[in-house]
C-alpha positions in Angstrom: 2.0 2.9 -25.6 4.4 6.1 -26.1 4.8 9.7 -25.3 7.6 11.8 -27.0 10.0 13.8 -25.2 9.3 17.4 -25.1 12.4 18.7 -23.0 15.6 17.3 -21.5 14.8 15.6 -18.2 14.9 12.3 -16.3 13.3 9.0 -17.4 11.4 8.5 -14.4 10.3 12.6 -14.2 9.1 12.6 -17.7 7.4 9.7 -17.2 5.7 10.9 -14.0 4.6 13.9 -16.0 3.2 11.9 -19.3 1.5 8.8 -17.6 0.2 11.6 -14.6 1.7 8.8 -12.2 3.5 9.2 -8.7 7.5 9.2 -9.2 7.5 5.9 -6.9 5.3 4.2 -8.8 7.0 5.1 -12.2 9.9 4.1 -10.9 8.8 0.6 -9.7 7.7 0.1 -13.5 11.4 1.5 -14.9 13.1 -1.0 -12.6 10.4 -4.0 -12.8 9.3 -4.0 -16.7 11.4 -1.9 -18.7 11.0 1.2 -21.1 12.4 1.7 -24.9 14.0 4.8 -25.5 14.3 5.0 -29.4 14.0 1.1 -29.7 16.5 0.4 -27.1 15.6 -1.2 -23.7 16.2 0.6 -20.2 16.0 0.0 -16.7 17.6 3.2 -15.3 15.4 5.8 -13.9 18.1 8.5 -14.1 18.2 8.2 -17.9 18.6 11.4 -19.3 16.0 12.3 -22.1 16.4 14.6 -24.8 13.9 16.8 -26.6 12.4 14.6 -29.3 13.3 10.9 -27.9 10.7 8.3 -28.4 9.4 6.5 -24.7 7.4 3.1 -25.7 6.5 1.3 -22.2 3.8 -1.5 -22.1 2.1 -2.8 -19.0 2.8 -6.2 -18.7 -0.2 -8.7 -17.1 0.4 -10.5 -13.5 2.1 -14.0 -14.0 0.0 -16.6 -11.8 2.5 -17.6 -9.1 1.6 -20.0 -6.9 1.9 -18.8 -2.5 4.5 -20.7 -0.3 1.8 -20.9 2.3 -1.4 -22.1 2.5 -4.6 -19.6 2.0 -7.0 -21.4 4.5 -9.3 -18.1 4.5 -11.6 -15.5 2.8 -12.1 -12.2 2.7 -15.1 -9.9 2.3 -15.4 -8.1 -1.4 -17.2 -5.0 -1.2 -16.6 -4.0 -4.9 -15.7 -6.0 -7.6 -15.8 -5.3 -11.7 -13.3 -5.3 -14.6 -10.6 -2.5 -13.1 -10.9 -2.8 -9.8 -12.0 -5.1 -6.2 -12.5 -3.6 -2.6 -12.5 -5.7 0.2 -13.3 -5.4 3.8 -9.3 -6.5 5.1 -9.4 -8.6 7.9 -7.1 -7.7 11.2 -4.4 -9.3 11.7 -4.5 -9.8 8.0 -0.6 -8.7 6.4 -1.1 -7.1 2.9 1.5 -8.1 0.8 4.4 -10.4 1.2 8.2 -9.3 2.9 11.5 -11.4 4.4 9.5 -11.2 7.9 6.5 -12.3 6.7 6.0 -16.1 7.1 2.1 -16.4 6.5 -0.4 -16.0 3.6 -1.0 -12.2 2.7 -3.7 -10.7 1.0 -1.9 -11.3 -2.4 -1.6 -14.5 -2.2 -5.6 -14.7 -1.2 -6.0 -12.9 -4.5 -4.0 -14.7 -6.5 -5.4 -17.9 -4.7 -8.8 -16.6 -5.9 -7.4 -16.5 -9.3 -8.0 -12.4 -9.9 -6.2 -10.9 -12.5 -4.1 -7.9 -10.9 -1.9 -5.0 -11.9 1.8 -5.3 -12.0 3.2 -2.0 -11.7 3.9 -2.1 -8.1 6.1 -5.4 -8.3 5.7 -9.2 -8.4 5.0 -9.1 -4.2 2.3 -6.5 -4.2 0.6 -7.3 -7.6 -2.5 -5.0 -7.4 -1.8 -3.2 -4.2 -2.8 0.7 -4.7 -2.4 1.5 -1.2 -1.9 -0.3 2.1 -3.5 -1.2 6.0 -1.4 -2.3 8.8 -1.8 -5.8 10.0 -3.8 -5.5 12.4 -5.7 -2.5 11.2 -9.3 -3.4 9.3 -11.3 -1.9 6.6 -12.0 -1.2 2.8 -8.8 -1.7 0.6 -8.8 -1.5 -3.2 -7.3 -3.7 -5.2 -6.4 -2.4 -8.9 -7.3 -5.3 -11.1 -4.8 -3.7 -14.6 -2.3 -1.4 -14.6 -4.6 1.5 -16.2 -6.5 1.4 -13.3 -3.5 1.6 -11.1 -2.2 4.2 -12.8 -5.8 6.1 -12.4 -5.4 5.3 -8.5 -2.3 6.3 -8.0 -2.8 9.4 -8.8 -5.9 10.2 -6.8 -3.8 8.9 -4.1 -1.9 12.3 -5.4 -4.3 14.7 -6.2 -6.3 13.2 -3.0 -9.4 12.3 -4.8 -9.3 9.0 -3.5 -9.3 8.7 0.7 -10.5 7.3 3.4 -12.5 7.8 6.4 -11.3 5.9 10.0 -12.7 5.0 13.0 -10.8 4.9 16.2 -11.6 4.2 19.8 -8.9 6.5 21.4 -8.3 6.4 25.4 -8.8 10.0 26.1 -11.5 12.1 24.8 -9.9 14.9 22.4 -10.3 18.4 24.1 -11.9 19.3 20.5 -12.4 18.7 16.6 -8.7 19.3 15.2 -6.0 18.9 12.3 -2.6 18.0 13.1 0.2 19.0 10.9 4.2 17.2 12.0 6.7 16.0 10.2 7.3 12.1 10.5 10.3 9.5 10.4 11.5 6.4 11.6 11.8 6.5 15.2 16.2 6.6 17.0 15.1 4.7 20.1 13.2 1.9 18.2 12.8 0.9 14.5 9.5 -0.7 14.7 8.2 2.9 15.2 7.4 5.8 13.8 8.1 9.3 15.5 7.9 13.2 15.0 11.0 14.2 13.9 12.0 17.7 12.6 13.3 16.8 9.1 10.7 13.9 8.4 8.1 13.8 5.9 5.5 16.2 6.4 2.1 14.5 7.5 -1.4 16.2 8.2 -4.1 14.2 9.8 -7.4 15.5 10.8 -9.7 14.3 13.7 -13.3 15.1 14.5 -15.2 13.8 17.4 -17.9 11.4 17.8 -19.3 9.9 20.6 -18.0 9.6 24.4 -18.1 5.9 26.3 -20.8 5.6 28.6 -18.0 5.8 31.3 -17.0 9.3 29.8 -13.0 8.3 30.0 -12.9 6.4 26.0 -13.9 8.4 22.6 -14.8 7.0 19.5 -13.7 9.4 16.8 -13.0 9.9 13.1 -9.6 10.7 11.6 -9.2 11.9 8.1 -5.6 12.0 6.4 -4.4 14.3 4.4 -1.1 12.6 3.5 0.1 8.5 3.8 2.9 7.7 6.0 3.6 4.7 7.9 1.3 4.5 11.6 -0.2 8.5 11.0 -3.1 8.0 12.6 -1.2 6.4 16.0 1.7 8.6 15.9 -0.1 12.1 15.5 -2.8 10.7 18.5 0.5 10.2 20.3 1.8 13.8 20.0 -1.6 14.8 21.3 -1.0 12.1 24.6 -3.7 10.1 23.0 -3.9 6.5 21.9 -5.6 3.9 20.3 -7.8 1.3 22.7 -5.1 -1.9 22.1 -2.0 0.1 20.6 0.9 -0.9 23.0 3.7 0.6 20.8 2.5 3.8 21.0 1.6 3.7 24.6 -2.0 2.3 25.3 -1.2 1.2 28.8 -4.4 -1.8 28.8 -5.4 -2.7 32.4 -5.9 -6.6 31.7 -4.2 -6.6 28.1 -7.5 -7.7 26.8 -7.6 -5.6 23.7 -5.6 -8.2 21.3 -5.6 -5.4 18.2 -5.3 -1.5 17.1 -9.2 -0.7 17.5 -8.6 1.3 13.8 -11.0 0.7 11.2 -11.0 2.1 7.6 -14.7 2.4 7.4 -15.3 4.6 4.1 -13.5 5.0 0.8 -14.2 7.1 -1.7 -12.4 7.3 -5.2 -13.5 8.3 -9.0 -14.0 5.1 -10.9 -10.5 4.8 -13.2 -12.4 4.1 -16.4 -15.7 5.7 -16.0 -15.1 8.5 -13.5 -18.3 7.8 -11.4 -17.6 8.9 -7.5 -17.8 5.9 -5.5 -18.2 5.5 -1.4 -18.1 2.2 -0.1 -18.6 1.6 3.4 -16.5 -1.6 5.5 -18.8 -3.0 7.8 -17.0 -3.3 11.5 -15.5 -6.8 12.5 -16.6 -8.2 15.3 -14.3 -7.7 17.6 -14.5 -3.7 17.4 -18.1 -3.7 16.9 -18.3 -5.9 20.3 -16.2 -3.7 22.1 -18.4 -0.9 20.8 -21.2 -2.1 22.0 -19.8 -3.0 25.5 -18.6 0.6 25.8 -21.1 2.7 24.1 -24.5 3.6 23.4 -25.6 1.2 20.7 -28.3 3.5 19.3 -25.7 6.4 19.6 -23.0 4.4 17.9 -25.6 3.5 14.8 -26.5 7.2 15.0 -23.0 8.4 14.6 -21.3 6.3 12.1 -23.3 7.3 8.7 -21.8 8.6 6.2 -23.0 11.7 6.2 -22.6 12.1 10.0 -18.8 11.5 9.8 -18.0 13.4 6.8 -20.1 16.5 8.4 -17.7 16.5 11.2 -14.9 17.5 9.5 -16.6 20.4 8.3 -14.9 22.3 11.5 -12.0 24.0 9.0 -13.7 23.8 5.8 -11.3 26.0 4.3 -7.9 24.0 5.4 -9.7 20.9 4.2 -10.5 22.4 0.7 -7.1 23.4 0.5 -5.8 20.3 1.1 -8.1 17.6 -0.1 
């Protein structure tokens, strides 16, 4: 495949433009696979382009690699076809592989499984589109080539492609709201994420669901707007709230009995990278927060609350930003 040059400009800028892909992810492809420019092989992203130069770039399939850990369990698919798999992620399940990792990740379950996946993100996170915390659940897709990754990405950009959360927060929200702070990586502790003045800009949006029978819990929805690292937790910390079993954002748990983040992506939705078709998928809850729903709530109000149409109708409370935004 090849585009031509049409002004000066950076590799990795015109190539974000042509291929309609993030600049991250075009860079990752630059540094991991390699582009000709006029016949000659680059790996700089910073290469300057001229009006007229030829850019031929090929996407390479996944090498089978073998895990250095053993993948002794499964995973729910939601989705599957040609282009892409959704799966219901485990908690405590890490995503992709990293020097602190010392377990099987859900690429080496894949690749276990023997599913051909993309490779523009790298050799560790073959497939991965976007990403859950460890011990965060819910639906994940998994691009299966690198046209369809390409086609992710960028509804990840044009927000197309989202999800829809669950969270059981330890103080009801005074009311439906969107949160808009900048976020970085935390002075006082690295394993954190804080609001900071000059981070990235990060817009969540909540929406209230159902109060615990006690009245002092609240199961709500969040919707995001944007992707950092820990959103959800760090923008419900700002607000003095926190997520039933989140200790490093400040749950303070009476018996430490909560062993996980009660977050749960329970809906995506994205435009099918090959025939455009809109597709919501819903994650069933795992056990553990389903239990803890049930011992806390109203079963029939819980069953009554979490539909799909019922969550996506309570963000309706600033159509307008949404639209804006979405």
């Amino acid at each position: 495949m090849e585009f031509i040059c049409k002004e000066s400009k950076r590799l990795d800028a015109a190539m974000s433009e042509a291929l309609e892909l993030p600049r991250n992810q075009v860079e990752k492809l630059i540094k991991n696979i390699g582009v000709y420019v006029d016949g000659k092989l680059t790996h700089k992203c910073s290469f300057k382009l001229v009006e007229g130069n030829v850019v031929q770039y090929e996407f390479v399939q996944a090498e089978e690699s073998q895990s250095s850990y053993e993948v002794d369990f499964d995973v729910p698919i939601l989705y599957e076809d040609d282009d892409l798999l959704v799966i219901n992620k485990p908690p405590f399940l890490t995503v992709h592989g990293a020097p602190s990792v010392k377990e099987a990740t859900l690429v080496d379950w894949l690749k276990s499984k023997g599913i051909n996946l993309s490779t523009i993100s790298g050799e560790e996170r073959h497939g991965i589109v976007h990403r859950i915390d460890k011990e965060t659940s819910g639906a994940l897709v998994i691009a299966k080539n690198n046209e369809a990754h390409v086609s992710l990405s960028s509804q990840l950009e044009d927000k197309s492609m989202g999800r829809y959360y669950l969270a059981m927060i330890d103080v009801p929200l005074k009311d439906n709201m969107v949160v808009e702070l900048p976020l970085g990586r935390s002075v006082n502790n690295r394993l954190k994420m804080d609001v900071i003045k000059d981070g990235r800009m990060a817009k969540s949006a909540f929406s209230k669901l159902l109060l615990s029978r006690d009245g002092k819990k609240e199961l709500i929805a969040a919707k995001l707007f944007t992707g950092r690292t820990h959103q959800i937790r760090v923008h419900l910390a700002a607000l003095s709230r926190h997520i039933l079993g989140d200790s490093l954002y400040g749950f303070k748990s009476q018996n430490g009995t909560i062993p996980r983040v009660m977050l749960h992506a329970y809906i995506l939705y994205l435009k099918h990278p090959k025939t455009g078709q809109l597709l919501q998928i819903n994650a069933p809850l795992w056990d553990d927060f389903d239990a803890y729903l049930t011992h806390h709530f109203s079963k029939e109000e819980v069953d009554e609350k979490i539909t799909l149409d019922s969550i996506v109708n309570g963000f309706k409370f600033n159509d307008q930003w949404l639209r804006k935004d979405a």
